[in-house]
py3Dmol code that shows the C-alpha trace and the ligand (Angstrom):
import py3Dmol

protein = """\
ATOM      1  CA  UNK A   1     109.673 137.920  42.879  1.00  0.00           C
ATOM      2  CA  UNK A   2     108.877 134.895  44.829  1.00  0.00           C
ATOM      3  CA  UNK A   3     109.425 132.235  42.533  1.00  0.00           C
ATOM      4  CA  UNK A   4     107.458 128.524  43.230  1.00  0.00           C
ATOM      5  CA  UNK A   5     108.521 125.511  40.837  1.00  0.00           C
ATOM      6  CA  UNK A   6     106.683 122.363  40.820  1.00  0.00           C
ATOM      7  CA  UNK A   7     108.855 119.565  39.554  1.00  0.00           C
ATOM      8  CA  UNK A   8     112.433 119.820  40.118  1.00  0.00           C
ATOM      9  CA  UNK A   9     114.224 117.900  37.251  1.00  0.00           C
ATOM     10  CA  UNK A  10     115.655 119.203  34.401  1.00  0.00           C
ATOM     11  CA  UNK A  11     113.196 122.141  33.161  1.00  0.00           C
ATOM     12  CA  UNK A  12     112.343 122.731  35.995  1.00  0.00           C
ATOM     13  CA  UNK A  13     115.729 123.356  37.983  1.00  0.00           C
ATOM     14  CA  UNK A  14     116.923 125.076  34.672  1.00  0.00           C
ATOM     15  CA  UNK A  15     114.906 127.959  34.316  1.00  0.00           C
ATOM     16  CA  UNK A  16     114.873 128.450  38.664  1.00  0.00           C
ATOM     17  CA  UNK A  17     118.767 128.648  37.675  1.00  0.00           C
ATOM     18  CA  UNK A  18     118.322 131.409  35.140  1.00  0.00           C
ATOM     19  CA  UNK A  19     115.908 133.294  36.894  1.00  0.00           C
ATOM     20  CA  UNK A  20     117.593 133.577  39.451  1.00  0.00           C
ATOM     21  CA  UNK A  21     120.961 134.152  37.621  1.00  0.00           C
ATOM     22  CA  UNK A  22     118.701 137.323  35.738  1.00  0.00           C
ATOM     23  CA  UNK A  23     117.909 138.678  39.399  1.00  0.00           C
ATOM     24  CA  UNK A  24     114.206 137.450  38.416  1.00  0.00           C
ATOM     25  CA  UNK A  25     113.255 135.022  41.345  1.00  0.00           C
ATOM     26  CA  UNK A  26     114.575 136.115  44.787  1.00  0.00           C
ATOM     27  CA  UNK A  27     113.378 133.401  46.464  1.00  0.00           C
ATOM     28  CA  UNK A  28     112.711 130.185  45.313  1.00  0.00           C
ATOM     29  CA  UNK A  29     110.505 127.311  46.999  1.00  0.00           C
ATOM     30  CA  UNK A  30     110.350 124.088  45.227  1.00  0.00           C
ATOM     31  CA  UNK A  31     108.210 120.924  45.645  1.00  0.00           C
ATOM     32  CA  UNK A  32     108.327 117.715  44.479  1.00  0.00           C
ATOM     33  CA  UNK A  33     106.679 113.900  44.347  1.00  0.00           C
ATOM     34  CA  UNK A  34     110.590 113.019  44.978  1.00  0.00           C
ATOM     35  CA  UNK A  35     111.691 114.100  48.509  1.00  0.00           C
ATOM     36  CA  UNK A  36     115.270 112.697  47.488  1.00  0.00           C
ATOM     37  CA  UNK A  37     115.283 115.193  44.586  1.00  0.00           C
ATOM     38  CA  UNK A  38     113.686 118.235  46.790  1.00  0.00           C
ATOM     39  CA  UNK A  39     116.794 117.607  48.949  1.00  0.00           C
ATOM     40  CA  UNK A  40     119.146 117.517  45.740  1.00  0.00           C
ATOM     41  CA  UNK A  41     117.827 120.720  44.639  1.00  0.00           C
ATOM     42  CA  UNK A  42     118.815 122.672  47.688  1.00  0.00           C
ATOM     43  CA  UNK A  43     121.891 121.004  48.140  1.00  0.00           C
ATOM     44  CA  UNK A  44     122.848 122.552  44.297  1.00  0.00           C
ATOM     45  CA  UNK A  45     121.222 126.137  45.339  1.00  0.00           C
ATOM     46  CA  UNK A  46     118.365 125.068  42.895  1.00  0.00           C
ATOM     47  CA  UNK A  47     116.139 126.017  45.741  1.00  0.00           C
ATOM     48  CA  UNK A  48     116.029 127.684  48.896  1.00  0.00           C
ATOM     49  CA  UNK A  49     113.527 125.493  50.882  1.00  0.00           C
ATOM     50  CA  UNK A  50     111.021 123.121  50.313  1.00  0.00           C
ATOM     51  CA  UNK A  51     106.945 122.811  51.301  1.00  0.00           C
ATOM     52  CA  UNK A  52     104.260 120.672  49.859  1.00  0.00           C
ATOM     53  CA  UNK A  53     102.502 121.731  47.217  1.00  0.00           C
ATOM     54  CA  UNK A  54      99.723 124.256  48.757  1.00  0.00           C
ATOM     55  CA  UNK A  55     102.106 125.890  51.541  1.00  0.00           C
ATOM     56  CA  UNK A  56     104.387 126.029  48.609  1.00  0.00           C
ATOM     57  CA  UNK A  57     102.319 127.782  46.024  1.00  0.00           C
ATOM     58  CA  UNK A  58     100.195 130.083  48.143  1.00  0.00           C
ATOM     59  CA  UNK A  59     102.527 133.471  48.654  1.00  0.00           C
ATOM     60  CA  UNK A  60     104.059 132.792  45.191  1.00  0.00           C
ATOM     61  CA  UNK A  61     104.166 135.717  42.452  1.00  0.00           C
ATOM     62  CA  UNK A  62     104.718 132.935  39.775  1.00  0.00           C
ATOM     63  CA  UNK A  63     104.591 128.964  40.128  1.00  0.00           C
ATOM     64  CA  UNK A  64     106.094 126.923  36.838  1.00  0.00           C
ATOM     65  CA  UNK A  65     104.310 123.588  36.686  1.00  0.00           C
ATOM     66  CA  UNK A  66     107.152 120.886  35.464  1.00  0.00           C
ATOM     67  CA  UNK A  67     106.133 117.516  35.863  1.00  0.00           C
ATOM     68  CA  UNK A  68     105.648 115.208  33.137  1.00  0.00           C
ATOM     69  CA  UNK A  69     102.164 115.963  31.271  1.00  0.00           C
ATOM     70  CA  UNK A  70     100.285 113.204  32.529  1.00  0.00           C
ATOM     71  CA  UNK A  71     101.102 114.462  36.236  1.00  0.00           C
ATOM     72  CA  UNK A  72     100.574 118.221  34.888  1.00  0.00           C
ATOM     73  CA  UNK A  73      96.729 117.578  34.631  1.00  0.00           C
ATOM     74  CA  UNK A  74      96.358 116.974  38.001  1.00  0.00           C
ATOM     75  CA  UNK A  75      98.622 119.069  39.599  1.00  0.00           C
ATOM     76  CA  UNK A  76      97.699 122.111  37.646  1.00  0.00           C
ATOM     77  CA  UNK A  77      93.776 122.196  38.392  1.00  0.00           C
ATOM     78  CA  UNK A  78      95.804 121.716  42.344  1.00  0.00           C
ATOM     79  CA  UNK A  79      97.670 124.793  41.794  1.00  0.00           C
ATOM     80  CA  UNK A  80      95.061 126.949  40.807  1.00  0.00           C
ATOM     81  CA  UNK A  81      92.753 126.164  43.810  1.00  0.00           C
ATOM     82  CA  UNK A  82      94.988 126.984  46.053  1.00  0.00           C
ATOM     83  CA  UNK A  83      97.440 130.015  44.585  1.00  0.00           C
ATOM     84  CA  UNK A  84      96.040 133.777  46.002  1.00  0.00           C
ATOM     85  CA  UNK A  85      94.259 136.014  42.828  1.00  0.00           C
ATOM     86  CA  UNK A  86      97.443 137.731  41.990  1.00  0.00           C
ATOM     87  CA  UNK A  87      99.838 134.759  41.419  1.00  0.00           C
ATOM     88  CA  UNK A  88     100.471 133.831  37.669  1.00  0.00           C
ATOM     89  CA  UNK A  89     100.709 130.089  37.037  1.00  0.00           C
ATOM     90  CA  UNK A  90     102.628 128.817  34.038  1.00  0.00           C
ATOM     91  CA  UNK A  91     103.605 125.318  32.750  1.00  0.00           C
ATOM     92  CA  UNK A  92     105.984 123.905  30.421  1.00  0.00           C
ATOM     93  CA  UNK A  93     104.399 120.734  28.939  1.00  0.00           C
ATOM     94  CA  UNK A  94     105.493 119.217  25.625  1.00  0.00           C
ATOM     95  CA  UNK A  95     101.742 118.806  24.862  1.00  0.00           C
ATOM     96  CA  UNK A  96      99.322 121.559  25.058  1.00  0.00           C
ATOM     97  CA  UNK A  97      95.362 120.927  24.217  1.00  0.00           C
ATOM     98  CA  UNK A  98      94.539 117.641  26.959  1.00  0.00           C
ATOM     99  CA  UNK A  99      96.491 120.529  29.212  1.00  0.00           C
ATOM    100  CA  UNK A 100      94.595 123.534  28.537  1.00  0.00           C
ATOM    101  CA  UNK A 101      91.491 121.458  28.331  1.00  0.00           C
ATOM    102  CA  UNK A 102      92.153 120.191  31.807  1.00  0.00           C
ATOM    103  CA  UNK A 103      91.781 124.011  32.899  1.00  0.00           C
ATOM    104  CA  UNK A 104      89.247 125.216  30.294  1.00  0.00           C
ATOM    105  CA  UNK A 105      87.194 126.309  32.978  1.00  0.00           C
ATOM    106  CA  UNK A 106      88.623 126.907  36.035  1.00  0.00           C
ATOM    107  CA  UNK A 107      87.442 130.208  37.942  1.00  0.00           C
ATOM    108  CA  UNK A 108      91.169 131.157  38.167  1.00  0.00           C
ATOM    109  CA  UNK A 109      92.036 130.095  34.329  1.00  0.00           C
ATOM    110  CA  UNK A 110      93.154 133.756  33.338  1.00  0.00           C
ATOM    111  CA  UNK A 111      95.905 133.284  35.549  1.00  0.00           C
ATOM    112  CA  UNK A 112      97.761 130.540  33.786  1.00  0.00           C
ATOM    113  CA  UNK A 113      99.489 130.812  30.735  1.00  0.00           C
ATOM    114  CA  UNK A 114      99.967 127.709  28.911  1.00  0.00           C
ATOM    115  CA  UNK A 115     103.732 127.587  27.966  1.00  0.00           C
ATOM    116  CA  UNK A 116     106.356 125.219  25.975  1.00  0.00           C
ATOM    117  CA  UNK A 117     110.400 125.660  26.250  1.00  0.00           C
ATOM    118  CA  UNK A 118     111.694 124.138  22.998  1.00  0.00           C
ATOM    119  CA  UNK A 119     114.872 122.991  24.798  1.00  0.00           C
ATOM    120  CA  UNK A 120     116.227 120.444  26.515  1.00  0.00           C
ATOM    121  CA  UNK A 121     118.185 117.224  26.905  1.00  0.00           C
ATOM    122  CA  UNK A 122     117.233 113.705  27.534  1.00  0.00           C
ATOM    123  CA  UNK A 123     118.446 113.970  30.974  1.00  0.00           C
ATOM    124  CA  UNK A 124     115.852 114.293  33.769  1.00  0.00           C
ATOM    125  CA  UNK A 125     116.131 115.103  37.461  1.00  0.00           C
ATOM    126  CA  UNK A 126     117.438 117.908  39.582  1.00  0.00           C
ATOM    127  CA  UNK A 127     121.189 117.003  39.044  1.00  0.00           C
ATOM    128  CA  UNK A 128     120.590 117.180  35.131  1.00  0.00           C
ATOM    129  CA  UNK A 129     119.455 120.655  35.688  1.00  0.00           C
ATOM    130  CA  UNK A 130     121.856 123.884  33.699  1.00  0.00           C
ATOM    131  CA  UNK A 131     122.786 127.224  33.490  1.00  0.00           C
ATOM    132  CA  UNK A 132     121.923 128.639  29.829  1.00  0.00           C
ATOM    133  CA  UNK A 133     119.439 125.592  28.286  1.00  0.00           C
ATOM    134  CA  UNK A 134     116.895 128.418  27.224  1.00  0.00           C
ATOM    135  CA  UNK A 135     119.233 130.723  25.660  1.00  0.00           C
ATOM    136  CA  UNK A 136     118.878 131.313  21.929  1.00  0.00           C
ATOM    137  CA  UNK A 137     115.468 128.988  22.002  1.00  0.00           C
ATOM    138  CA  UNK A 138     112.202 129.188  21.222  1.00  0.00           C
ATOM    139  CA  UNK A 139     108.661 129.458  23.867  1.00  0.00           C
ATOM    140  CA  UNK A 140     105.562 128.927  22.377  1.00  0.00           C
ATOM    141  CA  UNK A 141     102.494 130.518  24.535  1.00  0.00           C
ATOM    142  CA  UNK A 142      99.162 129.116  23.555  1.00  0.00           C
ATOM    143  CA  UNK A 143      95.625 130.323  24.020  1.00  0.00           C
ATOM    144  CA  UNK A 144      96.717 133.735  25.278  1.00  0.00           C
ATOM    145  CA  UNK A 145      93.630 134.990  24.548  1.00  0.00           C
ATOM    146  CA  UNK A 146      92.337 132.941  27.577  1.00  0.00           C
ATOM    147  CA  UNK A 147      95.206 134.654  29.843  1.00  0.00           C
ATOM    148  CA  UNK A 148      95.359 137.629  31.478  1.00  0.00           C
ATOM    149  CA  UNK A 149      97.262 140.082  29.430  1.00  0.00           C
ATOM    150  CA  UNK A 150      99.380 140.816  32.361  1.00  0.00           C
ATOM    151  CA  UNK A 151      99.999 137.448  32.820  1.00  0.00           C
ATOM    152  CA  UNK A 152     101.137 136.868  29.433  1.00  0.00           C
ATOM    153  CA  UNK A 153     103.040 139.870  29.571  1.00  0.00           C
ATOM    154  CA  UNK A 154     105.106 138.786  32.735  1.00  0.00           C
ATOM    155  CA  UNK A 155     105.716 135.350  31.194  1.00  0.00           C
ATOM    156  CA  UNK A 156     107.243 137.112  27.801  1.00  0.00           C
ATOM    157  CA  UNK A 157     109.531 139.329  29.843  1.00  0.00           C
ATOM    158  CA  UNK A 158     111.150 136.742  31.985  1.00  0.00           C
ATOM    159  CA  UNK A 159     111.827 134.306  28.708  1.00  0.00           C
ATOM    160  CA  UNK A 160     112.904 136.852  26.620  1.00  0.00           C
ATOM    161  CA  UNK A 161     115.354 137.891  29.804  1.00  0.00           C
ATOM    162  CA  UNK A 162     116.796 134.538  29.751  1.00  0.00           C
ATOM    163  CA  UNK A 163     117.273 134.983  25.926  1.00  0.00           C
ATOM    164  CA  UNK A 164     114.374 133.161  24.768  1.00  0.00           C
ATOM    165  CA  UNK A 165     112.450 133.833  21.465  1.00  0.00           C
ATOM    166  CA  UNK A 166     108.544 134.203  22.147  1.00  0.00           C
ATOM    167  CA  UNK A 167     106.067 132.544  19.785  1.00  0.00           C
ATOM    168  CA  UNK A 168     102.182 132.397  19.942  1.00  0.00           C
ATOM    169  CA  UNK A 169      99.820 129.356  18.550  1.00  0.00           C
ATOM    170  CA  UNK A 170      96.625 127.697  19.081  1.00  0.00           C
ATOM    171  CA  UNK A 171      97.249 124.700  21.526  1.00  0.00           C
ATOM    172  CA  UNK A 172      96.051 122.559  18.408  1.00  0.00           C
ATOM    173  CA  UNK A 173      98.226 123.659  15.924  1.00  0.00           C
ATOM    174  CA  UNK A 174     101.361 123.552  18.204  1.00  0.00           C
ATOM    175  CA  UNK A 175     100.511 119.832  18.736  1.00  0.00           C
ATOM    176  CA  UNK A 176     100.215 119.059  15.204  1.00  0.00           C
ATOM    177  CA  UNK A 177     103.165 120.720  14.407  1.00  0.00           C
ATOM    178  CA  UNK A 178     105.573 119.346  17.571  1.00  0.00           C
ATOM    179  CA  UNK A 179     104.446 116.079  16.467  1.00  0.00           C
ATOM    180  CA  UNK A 180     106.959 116.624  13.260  1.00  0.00           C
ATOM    181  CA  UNK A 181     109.969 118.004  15.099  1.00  0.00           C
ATOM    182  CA  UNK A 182     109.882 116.257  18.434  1.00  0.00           C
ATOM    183  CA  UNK A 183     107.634 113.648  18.770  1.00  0.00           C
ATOM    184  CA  UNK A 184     108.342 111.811  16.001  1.00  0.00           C
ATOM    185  CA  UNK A 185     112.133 112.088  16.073  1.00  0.00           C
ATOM    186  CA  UNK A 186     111.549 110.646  19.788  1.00  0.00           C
ATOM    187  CA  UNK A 187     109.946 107.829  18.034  1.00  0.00           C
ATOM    188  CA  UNK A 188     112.524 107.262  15.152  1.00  0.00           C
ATOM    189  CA  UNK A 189     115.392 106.969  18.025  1.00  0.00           C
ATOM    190  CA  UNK A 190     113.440 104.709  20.459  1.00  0.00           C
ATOM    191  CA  UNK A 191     112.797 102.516  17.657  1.00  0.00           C
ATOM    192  CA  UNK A 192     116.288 102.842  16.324  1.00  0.00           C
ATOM    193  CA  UNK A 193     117.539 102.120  19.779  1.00  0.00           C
ATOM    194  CA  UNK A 194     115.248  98.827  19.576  1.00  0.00           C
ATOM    195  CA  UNK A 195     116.195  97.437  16.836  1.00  0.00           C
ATOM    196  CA  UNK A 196     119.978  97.293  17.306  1.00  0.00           C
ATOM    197  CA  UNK A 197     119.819  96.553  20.760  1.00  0.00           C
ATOM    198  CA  UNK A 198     117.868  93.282  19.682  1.00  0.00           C
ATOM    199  CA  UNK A 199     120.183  92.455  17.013  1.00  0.00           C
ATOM    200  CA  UNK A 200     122.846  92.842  19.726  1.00  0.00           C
ATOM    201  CA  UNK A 201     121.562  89.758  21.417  1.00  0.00           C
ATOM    202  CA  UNK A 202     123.401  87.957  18.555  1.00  0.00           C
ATOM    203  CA  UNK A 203     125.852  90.232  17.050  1.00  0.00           C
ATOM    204  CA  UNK A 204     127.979  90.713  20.861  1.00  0.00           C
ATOM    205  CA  UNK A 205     130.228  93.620  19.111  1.00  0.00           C
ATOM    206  CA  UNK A 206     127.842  95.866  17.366  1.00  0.00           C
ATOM    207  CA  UNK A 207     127.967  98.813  19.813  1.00  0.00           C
ATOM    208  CA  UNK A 208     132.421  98.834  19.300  1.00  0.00           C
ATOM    209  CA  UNK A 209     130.782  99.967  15.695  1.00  0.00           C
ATOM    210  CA  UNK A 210     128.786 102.514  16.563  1.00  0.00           C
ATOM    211  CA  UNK A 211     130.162 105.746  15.420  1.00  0.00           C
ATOM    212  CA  UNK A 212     129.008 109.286  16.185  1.00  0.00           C
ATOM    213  CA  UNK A 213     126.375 109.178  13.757  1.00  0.00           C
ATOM    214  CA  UNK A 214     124.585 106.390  15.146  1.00  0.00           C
ATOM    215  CA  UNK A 215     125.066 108.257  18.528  1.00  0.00           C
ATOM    216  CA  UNK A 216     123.261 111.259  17.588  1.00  0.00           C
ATOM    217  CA  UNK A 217     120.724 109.637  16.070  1.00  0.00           C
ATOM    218  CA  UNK A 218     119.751 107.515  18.963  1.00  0.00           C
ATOM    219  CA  UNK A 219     120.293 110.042  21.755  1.00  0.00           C
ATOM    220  CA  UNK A 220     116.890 111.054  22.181  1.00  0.00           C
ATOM    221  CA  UNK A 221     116.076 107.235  22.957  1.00  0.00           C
ATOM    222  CA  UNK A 222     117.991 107.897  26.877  1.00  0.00           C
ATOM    223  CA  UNK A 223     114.806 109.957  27.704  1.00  0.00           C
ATOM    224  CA  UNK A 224     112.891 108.698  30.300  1.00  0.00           C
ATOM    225  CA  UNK A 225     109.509 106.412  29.899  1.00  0.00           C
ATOM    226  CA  UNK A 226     107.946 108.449  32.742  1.00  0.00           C
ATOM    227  CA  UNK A 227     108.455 111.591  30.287  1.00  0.00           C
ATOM    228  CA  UNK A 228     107.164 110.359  26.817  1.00  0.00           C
ATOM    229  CA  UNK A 229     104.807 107.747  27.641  1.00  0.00           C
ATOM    230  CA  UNK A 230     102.220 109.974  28.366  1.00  0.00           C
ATOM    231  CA  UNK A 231     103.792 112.743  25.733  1.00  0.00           C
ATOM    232  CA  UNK A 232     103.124 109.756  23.170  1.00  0.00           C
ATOM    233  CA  UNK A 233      99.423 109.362  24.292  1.00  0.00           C
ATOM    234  CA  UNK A 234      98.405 113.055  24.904  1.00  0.00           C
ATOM    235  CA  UNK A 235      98.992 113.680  21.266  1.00  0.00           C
ATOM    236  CA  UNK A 236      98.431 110.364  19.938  1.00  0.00           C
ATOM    237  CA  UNK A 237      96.615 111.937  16.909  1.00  0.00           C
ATOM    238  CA  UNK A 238      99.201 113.995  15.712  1.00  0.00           C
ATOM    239  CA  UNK A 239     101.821 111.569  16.153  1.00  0.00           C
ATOM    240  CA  UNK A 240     100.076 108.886  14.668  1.00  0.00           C
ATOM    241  CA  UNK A 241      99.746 110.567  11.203  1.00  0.00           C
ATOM    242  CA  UNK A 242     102.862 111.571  11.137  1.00  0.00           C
ATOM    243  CA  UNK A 243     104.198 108.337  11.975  1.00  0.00           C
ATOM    244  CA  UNK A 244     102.397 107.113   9.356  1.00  0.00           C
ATOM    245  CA  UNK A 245     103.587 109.479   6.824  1.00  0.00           C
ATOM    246  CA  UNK A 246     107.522 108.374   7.995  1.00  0.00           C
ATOM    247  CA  UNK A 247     106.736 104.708   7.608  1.00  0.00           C
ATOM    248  CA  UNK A 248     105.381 105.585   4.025  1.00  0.00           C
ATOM    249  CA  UNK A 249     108.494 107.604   3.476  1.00  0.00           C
ATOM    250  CA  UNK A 250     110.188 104.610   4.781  1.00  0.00           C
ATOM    251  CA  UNK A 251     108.899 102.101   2.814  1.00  0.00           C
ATOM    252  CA  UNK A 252     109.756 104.245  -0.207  1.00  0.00           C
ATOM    253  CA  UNK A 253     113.174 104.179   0.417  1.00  0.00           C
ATOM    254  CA  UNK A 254     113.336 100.742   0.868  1.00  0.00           C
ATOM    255  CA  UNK A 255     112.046  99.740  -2.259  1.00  0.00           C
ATOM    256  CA  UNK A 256     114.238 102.103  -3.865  1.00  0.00           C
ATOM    257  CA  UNK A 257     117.278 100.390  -1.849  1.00  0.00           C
ATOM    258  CA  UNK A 258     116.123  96.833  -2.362  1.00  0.00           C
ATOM    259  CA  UNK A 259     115.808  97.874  -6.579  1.00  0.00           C
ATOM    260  CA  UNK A 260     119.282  99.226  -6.422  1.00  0.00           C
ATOM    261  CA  UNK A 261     117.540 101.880  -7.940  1.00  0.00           C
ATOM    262  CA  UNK A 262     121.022 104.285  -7.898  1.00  0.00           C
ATOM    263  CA  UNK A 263     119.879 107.434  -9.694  1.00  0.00           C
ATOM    264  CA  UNK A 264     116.072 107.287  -7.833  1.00  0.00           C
ATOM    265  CA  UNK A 265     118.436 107.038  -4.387  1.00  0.00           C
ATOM    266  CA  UNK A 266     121.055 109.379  -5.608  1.00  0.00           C
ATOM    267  CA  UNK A 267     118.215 112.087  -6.130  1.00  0.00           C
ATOM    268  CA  UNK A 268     116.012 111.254  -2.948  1.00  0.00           C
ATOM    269  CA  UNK A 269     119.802 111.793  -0.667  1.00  0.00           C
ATOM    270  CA  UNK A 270     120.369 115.341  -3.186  1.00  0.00           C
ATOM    271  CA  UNK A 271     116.700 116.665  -2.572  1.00  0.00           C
ATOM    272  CA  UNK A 272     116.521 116.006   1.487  1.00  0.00           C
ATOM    273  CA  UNK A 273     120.056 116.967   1.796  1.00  0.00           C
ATOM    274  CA  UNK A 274     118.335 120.427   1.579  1.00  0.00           C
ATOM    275  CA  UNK A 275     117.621 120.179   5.305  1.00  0.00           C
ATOM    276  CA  UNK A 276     120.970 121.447   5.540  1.00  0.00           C
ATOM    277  CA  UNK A 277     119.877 125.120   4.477  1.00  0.00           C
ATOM    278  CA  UNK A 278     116.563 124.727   6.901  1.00  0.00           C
ATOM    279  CA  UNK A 279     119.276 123.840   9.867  1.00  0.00           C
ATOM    280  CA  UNK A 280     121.965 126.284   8.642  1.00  0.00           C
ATOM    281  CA  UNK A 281     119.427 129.290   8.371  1.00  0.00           C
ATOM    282  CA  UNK A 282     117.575 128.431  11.766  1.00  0.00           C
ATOM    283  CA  UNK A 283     120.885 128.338  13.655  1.00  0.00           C
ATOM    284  CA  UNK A 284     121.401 131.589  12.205  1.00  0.00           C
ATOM    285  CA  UNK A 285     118.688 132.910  13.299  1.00  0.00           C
ATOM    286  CA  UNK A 286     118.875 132.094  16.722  1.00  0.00           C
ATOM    287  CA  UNK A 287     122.765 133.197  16.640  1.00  0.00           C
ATOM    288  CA  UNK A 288     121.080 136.929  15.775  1.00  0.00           C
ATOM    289  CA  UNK A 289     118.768 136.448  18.732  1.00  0.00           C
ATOM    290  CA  UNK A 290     116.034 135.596  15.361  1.00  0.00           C
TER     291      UNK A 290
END
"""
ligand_1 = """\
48
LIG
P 112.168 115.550 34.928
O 113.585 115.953 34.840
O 111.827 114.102 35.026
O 111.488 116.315 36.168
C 110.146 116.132 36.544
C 110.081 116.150 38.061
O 108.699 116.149 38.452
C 110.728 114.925 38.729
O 111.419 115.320 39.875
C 109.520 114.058 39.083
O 109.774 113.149 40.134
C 108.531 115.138 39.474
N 107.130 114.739 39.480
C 106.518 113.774 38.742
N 105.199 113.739 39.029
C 104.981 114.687 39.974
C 103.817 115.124 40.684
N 102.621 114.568 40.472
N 103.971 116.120 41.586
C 105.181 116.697 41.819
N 106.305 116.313 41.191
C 106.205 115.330 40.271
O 111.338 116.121 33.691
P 111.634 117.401 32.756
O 112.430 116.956 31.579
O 112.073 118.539 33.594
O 110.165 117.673 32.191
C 109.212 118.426 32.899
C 108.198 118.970 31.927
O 108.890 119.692 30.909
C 107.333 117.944 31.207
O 106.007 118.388 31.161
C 107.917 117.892 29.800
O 106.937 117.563 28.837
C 108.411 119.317 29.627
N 109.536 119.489 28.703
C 110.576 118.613 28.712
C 111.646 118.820 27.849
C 112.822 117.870 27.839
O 113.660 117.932 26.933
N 112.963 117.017 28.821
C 111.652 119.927 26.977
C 110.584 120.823 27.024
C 109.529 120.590 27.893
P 110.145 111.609 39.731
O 111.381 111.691 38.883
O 110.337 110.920 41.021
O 108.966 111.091 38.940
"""
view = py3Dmol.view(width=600, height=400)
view.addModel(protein, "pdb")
view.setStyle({"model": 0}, {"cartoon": {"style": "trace"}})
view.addModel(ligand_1, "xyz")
view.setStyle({"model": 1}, {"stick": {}})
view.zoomTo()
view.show()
């Protein structure tokens, strides 16, 4: 198939590279704000050539929409006025109802799906593209009812082909429930990040300290501004309450710290070291392809 992506960074250029690995996309044109990274992405084989954006989506048989979510509201309506009646559009936003509201009722709405990888890294541009990100992941289509069947069809086949796990939800519900498991750990790092950077201003030899714990747990605060910043506001409801509900837990623990309440702490540490099973089983499940 002739394969159009819009936005090559690092979704983007990683699933061109698997679908082209499957013998999916034949021929891939890409387009970009970024001429520098339209150029990077043929140089790496990402691409094969490189139009702006209505030369580039109009003979396509599918065009992925990866730009950050902000950008994704504009350039989707974009996409749909000018792709013919046969081309399926999908994106790959981290938020889904400002998106699929943004499209509600376009005369060509039935041929986007509304899509969401859950993979990645907090690397961004064409060069931080890779072979493999989706395998043994989840995709969560939303609002297929407002697809074509066909069109949700094609979009099953060619994750499951690059060994992706398909889900369906409500574009509601999967924003209330990626506000747990992404945005707010996204929020927990940044701030993390913050707050020993700042006591770094006096204590010069922190970071020599920093172990692989404190690595892991800030890692997700080297994502990009350009990314989350508008991933933060589109589903500022969400990620408010359950930002509020980690400050609670929060403030719990502190008081339990501060009280040198030992058995209270020793429990709380014994009860959420149950995540453990929840990670254990879920990696699991992906190993047996769920
Ligand atoms: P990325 O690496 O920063 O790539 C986005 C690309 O889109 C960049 O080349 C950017 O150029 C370009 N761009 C920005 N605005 C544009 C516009 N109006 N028109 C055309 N190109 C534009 O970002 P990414 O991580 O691939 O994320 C892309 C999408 O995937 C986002 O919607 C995000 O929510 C979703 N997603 C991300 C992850 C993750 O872990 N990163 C996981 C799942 C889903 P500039 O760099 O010059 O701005």
């Amino acid at each position: 198939m002739n394969l159009t992506v819009v936005g090559l960074g690092l979704i983007g250029g990683s699933l061109a590279k698997d679908l082209r690995s499957k013998c999916i996309a034949k021929h891939i044109i890409g387009t970009d704000k970024n001429i520098d990274h339209c150029k990077k992405a043929q140089e790496l084989g990402i691409i094969d050539s490189y139009l702006p954006l209505e030369e580039a989506v109009k003979d396509a048989d599918l065009v992925i929409v990866s730009v950050p979510v902000n950008a994704t509201l504009k350039v989707l309506p974009q996409v749909l006025d000018a792709i013919s009646d046969k081309t399926v559009v999908m994106d790959v936003g981290s938020t889904k109802s400002e998106i699929c509201k943004a499209v509600e009722n376009h005369s060509k709405r039935s041929n986007y799906v509304a899509n969401h990888p859950i993979a990645g890294t907090e690397n961004s541009g064409p060069t931080a593209a890779i072979d493999g990100l989706f395998d043994k992941k989840t995709t969560i289509i939303c609002e297929e009812e407002k697809s074509d069947p066909k069109a949700v069809l094609l979009i099953k086949v060619i994750h499951e082909a690059i060994g992706m796990h398909v889900i369906h939800m409500g574009a509601e519900e999967h924003d209330r429930h990626i506000a747990y498991v992404s945005h707010l750990s996204h929020v927990i790092s940044y701030v993390l990040g913050k707050t020993v950077l700042e006591i770094e201003k006096d204590e010069t030899n922190i970071f020599e300290l920093a172990g692989s714990g404190f690595a892991s747990t800030a890692r997700l605060a080297k994502s990009s501004p350009e990314m989350w910043t508008p991933i933060f506001l589109q589903n500022k409801k969400s990620l408010l309450k359950s930002v509020d509900e980690y400050l609670k837990n929060l403030q719990d623990f502190r008081e339990l710290i501060a009280n040198n309440d030992a058995d209270s702490l020793f429990t709380e540490i014994g009860k959420i070291n149950d995540i453990r099973r929840v990670l254990e089983g879920l990696e699991l499940k992906r190993a047996k392809g769920h």
